[in-house]
C-alpha positions in Angstrom: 109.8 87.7 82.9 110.0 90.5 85.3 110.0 89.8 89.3 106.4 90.1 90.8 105.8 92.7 93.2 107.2 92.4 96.6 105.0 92.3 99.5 106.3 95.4 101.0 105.4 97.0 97.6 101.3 95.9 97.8 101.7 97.2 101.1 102.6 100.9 100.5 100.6 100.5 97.7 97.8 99.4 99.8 98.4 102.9 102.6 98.7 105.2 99.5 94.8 103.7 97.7 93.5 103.7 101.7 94.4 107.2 102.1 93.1 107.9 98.3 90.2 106.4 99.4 88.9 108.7 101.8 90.4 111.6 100.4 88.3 110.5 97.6 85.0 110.1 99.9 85.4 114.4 100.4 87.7 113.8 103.3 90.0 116.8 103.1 91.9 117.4 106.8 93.2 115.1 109.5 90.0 114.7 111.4 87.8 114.0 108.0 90.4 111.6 106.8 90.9 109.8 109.9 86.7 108.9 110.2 86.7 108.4 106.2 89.9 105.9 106.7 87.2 103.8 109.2 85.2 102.8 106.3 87.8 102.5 103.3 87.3 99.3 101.3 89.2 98.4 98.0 90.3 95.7 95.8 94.3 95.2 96.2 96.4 93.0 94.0 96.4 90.7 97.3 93.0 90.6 97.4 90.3 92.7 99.2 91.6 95.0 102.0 89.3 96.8 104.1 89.7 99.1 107.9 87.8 97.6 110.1 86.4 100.6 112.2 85.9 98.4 115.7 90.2 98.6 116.0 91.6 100.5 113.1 93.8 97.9 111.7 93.4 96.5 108.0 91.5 93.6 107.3 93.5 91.5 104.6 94.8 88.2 103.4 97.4 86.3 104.6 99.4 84.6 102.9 101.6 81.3 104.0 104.6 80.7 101.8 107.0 78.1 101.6 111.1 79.1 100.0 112.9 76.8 98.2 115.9 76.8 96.4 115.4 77.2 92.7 118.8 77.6 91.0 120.5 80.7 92.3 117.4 82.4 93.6 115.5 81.7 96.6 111.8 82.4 95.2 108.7 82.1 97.6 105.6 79.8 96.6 102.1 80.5 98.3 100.8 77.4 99.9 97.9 78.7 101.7 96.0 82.3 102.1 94.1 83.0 105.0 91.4 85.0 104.2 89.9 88.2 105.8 92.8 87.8 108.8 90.9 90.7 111.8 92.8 91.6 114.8 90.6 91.4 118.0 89.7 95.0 119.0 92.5 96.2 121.5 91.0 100.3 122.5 93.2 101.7 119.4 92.2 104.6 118.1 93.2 107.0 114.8 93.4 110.0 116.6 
């Protein structure tokens, strides 16, 4: 069985379908894709990821994971996903 995906994998994953996204919404320089990014929502293999537009930071799950030996590898078990995790807004913006 091949390994699954590593999180860092879904993650660039993740910025290359956000920026797809909004290209894909008509966006097609900085300024266009930076207000399309604000309202980019998509499916990921993590689950639904979205920008929330009130602080520019993705909206995603969270997962919780517990690592225990197993043989010669070290594999990580989810034991909890937080869903929908939002930063408070903070005054960032894409600029």
């Amino acid at each position: 069985m091949p390994p699954l995906a590593s999180k860092y994998t879904i993650q660039g994953y993740d910025a290359a379908k956000a920026l797809m996204t909004a290209a894909d919404s008509g966006a097609d320089d900085r300024a266009s894709l930076a207000a399309a990014l604000s309202s980019v929502k998509f499916d990921s293999p993590r689950g639904p990821v979205e920008i929330d537009p009130a602080t520019n930071n993705v909206v995603q799950n969270i997962d919780a994971n517990e690592t225990a030996k197993d043989g010669d590898a070290l594999p990580q078990k989810v034991i909890a996903t937080i869903k929908a995790v939002r930063d408070e807004p903070n005054g960032c913006s894409i600029q």
